[in-house]
C-alpha positions as CSV (number, residue, x, y, z in Angstrom):
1,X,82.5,121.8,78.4
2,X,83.5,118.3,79.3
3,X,86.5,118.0,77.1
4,X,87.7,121.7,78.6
5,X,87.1,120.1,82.1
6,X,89.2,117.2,81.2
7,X,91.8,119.8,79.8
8,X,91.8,121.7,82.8
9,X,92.5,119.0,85.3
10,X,95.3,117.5,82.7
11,X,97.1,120.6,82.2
12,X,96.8,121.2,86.3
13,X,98.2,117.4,86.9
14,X,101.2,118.6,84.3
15,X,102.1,121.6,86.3
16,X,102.2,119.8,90.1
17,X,103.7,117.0,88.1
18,X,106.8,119.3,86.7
19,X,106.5,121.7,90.5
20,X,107.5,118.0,92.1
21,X,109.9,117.2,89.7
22,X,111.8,120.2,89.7
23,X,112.0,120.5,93.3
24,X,112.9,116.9,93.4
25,X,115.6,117.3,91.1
26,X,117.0,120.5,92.7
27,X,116.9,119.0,96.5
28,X,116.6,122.4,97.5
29,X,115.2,125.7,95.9
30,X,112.4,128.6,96.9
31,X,109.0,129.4,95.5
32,X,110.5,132.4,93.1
33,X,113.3,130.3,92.2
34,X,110.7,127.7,91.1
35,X,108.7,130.8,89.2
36,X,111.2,131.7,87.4
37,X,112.8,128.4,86.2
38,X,109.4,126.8,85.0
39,X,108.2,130.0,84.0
40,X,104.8,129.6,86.1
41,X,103.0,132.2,87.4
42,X,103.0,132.9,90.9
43,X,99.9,131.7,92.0
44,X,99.6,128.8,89.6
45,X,103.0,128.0,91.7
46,X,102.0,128.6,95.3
47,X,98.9,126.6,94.4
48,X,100.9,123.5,93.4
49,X,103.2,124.0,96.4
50,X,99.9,124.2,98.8
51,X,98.7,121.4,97.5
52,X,102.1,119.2,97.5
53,X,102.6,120.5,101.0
54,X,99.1,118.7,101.9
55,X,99.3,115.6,100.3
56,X,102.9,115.3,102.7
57,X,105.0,115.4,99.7
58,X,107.0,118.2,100.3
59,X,108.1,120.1,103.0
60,X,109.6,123.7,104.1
61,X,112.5,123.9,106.3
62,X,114.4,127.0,106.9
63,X,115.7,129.7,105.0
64,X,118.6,130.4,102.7
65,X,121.2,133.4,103.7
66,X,119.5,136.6,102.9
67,X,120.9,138.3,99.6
68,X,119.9,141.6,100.5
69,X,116.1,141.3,100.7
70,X,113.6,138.9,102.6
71,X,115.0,135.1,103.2
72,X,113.4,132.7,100.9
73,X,112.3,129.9,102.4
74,X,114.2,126.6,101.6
75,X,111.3,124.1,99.7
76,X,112.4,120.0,99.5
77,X,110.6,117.1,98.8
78,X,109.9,114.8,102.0
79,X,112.3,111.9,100.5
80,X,111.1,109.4,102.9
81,X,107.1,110.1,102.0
82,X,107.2,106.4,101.1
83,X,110.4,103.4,101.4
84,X,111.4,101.0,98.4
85,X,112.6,98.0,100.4
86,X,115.3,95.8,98.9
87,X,116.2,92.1,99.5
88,X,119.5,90.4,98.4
89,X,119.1,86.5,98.6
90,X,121.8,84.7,99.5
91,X,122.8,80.6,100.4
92,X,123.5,81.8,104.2
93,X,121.5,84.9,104.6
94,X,120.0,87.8,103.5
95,X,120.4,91.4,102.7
96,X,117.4,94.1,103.7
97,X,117.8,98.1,103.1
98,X,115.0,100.4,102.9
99,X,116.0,102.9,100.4
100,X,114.2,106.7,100.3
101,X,113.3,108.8,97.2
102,X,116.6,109.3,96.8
103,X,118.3,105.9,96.3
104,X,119.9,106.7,99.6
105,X,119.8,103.2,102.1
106,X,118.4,104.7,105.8
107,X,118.4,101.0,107.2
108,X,120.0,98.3,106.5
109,X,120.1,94.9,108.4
110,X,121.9,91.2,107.4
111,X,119.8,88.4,108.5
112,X,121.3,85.1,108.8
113,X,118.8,82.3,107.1
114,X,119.7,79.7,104.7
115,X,118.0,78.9,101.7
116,X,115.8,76.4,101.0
117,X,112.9,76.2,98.8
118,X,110.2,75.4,100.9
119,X,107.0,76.9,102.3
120,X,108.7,77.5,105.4
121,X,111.8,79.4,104.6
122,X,109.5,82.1,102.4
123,X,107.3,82.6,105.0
124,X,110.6,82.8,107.7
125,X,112.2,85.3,105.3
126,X,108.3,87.2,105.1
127,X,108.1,87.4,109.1
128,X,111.9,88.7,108.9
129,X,110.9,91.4,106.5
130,X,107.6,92.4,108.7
131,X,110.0,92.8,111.7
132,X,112.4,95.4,110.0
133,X,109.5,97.3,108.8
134,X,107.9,97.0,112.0
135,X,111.3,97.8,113.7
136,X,111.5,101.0,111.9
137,X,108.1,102.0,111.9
138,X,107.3,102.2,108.6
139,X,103.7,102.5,108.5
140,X,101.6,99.6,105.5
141,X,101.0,102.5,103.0
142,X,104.6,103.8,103.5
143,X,106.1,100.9,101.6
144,X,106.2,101.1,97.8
145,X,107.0,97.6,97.4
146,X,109.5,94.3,97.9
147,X,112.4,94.0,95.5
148,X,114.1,90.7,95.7
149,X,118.0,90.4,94.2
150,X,118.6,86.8,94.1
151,X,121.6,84.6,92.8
152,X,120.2,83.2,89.3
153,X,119.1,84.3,86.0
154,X,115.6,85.7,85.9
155,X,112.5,84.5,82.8
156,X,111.8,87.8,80.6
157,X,108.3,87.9,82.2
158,X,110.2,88.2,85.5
159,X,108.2,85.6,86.8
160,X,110.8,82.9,87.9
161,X,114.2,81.5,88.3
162,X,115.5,80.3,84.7
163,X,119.1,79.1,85.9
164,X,120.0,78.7,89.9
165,X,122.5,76.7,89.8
166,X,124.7,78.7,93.1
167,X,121.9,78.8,95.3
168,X,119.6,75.5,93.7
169,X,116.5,78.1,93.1
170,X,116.2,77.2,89.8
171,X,112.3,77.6,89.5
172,X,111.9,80.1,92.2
173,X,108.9,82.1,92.0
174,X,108.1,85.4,92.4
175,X,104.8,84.5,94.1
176,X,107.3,82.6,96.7
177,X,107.6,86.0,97.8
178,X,104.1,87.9,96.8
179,X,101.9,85.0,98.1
180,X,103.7,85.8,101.9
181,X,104.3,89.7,101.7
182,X,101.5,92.1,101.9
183,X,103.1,94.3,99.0
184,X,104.3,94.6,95.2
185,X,106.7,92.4,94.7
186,X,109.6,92.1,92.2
187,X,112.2,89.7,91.4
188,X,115.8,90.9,90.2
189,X,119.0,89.4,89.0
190,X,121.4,90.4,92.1
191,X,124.0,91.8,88.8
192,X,121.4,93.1,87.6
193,X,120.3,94.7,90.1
194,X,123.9,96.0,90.8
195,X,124.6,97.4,87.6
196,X,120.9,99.5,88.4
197,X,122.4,100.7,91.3
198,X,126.0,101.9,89.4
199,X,123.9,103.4,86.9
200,X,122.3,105.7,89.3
201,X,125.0,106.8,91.0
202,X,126.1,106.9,87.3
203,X,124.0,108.9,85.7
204,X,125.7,110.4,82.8
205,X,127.0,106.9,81.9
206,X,125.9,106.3,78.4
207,X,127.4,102.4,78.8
208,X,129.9,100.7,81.2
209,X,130.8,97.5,82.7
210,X,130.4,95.8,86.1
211,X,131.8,93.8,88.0
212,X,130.0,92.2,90.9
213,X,132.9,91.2,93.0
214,X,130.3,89.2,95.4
215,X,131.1,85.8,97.2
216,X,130.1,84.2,93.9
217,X,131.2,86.4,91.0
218,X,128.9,88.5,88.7
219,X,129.0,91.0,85.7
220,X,126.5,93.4,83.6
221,X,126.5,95.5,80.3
222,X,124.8,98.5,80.5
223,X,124.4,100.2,77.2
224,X,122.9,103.7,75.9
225,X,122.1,104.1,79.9
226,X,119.8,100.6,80.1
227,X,121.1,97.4,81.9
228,X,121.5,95.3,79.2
229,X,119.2,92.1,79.4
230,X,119.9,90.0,76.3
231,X,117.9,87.7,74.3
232,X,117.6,84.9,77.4
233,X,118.5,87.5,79.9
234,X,122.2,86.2,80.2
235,X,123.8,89.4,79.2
236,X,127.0,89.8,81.0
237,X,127.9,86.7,82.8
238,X,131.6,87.8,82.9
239,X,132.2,85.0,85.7
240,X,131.7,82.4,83.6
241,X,134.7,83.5,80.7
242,X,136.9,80.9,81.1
243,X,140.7,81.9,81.6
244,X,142.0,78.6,82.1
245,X,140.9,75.5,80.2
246,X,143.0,73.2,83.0
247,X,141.7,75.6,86.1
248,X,139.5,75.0,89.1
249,X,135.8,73.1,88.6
250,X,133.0,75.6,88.1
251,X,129.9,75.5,89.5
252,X,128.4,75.8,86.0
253,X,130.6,72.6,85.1
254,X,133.2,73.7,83.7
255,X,136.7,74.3,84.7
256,X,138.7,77.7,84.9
257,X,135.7,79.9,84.7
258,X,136.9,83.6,86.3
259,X,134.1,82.9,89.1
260,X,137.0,80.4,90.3
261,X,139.6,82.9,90.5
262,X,138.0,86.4,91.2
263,X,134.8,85.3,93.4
264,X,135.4,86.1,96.9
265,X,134.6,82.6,98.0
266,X,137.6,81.8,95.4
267,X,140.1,84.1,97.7
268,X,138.9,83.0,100.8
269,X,140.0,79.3,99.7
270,X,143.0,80.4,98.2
271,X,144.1,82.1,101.3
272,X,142.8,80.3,104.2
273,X,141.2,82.8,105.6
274,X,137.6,85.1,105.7
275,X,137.6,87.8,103.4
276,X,138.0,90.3,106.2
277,X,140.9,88.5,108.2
278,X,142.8,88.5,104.6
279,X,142.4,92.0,103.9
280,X,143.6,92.7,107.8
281,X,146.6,90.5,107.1
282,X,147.3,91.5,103.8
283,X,147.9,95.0,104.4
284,X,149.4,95.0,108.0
285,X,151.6,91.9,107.5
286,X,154.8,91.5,105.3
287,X,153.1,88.0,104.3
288,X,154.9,87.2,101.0
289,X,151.9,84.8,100.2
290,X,149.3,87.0,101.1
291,X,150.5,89.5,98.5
292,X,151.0,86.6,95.4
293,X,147.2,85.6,96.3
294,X,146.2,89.0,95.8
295,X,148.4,90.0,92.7
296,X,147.1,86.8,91.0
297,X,143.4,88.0,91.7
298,X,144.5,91.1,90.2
299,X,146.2,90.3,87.4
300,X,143.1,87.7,86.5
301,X,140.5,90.7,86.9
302,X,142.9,92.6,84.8
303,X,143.0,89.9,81.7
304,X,139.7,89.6,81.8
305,X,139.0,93.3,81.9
306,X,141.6,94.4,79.2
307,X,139.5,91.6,77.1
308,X,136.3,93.2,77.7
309,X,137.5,96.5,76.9
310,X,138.0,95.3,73.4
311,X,134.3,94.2,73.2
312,X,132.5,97.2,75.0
313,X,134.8,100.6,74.7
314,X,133.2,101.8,78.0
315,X,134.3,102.7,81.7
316,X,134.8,99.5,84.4
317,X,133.3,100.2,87.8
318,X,134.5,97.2,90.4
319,X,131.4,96.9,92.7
320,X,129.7,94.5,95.7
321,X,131.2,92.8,98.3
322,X,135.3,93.5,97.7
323,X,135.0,97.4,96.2
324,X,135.4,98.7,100.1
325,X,138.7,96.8,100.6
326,X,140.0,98.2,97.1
327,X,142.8,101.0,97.7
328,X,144.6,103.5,95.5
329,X,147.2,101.0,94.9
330,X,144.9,98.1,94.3
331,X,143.3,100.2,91.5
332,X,146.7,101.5,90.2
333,X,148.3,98.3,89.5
334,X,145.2,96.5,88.1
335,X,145.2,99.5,85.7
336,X,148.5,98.9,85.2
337,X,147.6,95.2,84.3
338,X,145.2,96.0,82.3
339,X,146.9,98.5,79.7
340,X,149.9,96.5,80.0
341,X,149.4,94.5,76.5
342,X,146.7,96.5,75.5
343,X,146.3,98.0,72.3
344,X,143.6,100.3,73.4
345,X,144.7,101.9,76.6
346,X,141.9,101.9,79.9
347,X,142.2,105.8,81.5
348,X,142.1,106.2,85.1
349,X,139.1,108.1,84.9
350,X,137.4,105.2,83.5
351,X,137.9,102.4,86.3
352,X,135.5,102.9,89.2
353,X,134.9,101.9,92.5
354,X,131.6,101.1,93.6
355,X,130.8,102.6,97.2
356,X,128.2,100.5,98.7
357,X,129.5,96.9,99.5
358,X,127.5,94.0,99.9
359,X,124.8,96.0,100.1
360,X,124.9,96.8,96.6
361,X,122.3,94.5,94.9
362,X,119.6,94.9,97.6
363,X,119.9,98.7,97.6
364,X,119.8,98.3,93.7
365,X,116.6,95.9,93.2
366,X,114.9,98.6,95.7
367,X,115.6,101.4,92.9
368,X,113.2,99.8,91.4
369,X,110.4,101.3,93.1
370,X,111.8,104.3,93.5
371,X,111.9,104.8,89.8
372,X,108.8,103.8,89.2
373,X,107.6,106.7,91.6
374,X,109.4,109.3,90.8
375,X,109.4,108.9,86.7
376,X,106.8,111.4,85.6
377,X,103.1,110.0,85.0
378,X,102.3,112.4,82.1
């Protein structure tokens, strides 16, 4: 009788499980719809619907147009029920989103605070965080957790800060964070986290290539639809290829890395002027230099892409900071760069703009929640 008990409860736990999920997947459907797609029974599905409708994890809204008989009523899953939030550390500032079931970012907010690796600045950034939640009234239990993309290379166990050399948060823990925040916490590789967020706007990528095109420059492999980590977790620091022997003095400590060409920081100095005044100037002005600056930082994205190509046959998706000011020509001559002397032509299909700015690695560590709620538990 026991084990038939336990049976019964598991098998009912399977069928809400796969009720959510398909409704979930689907955005929108209707109870018959549901019926006949899962091939449930009626009331096993109105049950589960009942049930899911209690517990304030889906709703009903509406009715589709009528096909000739009654209106079904439109069933969708309340994608707000609870709020991932995401943090993208930076020297200056930081990045905070709250991201719904959806991956979609419904706030978003850049706080100005420089880093420093002291009691004080966690518990700044902490009080900072409580505000936004506050400020959007996101109730305690609403909040999945705090996902943290930072600048530096995180330890396997995703404890600390292996390698910080941009921001000097070498060492910096995750219970920085945990010990000040009254939620799950996790720490994240800001390319990392990126190439997350590629992949699930992404989804029937089986492997690409990304390009963080941030203030500092980063990069990530994804592979057979995982974010490819490596041994040391140093997988796809593209930044750091070096294209010139003689160039510019990295931050890493050598010279003529790409992070000295293609970084935005690396523009802004080449130019003179804030990313957005060079982008303004750039495409309303005749400026002869203005348009050498930006070829060169094309045509050095382009060698180093046409390289990569060689190494990982995969698409190229351009995201972070510098993907909004991309344009149709921007993309058509770096193309054109890239196939240029390349044995293995790049399709335009295959080079990609990301869509979400500098937003990108904040909204991307917060997936990590998400995903961790809305995988199946059975």
């Amino acid at each position: 009788m026991k084990e038939r008990g336990i049976t019964t409860i598991t098998l009912k736990k399977i069928n809400k499980e796969k009720v959510y999920q398909y409704i979930y997947h689907q955005k929108q459907t209707s109870k018959l719809q549901i019926v006949q797609d899962l091939q449930m029974g009626l009331s096993t599905v109105s049950q589960n619907l009942n049930e899911l409708e209690t517990e304030g994890l889906i709703k009903r809204c509406g009715y589709f147009e009528s096909t000739g008989g009654r209106k079904a009523q439109i069933i969708q899953i309340v994608d707000d029920f609870k709020i991932s939030i995401g943090l993208g550390i930076l020297k200056k500032m930081f990045h905070i989103v709250a991201v719904n079931l959806y991956g979609e970012a419904i706030a978003s907010e850049t706080i100005p605070l420089p880093y420093n690796n002291t009691e004080h600045y966690y518990s700044q950034l902490a009080e900072e965080v409580e505000h936004f939640i506050q400020n959007h009234h996101y109730k305690q239990d609403k909040i999945m957790g705090i996902s943290i993309a930072t600048q530096g290379i995180i330890s396997p166990d995703g404890a600390f800060v292996t390698y910080g050399a941009i921001m000097g948060n070498t060492e910096m823990k995750l219970s920085d964070f945990s010990s000040k925040l009254p939620y799950s916490c996790h720490l994240e590789h800001d390319s990392k986290a990126a190439a997350y967020l590629e992949l699930w706007n992404h989804p029937n990528l089986s492997s690409a290539i990304v390009f963080l095109l941030n203030r500092n420059l980063g990069g990530a492999v994804i592979t057979n639809h995982i974010v490819h980590q490596g041994t040391y977790m140093h997988s796809g620091l593209f930044e750091h290829i070096c294209i010139n022997p003689e160039g510019p003095m990295c931050y890493c400590g050598n010279r003529g890395c790409l992070e000295t060409y293609c970084s935005a920081n690396a523009l802004e100095i080449a130019s003179g002027f804030s990313i957005k005044e060079f982008f303004s100037f750039l495409r309303e002005d005749k400026n002869t230099t203005l348009k050498q600056i930006w070829k060169d930082y094309l045509d050095h994205l382009a060698f180093v892409i046409r390289n990569l190509n060689l190494v990982i046959d995969s698409p190229v998706i351009i995201s972070g900071y510098l993907a909004p000011y991309f344009q149709e020509q921007d993309m058509e001559y770096l193309l054109k760069q890239i196939n240029a002397s390349a044995p293995f032509k790049l399709n335009k299909d295959q080079l990609l703009v990301g869509t979400h700015g500098q937003y990108t690695p904040a909204i991307g560590a917060a997936l990590y929640y998400v995903k961790e709620f809305i995988q199946p538990s059975i």
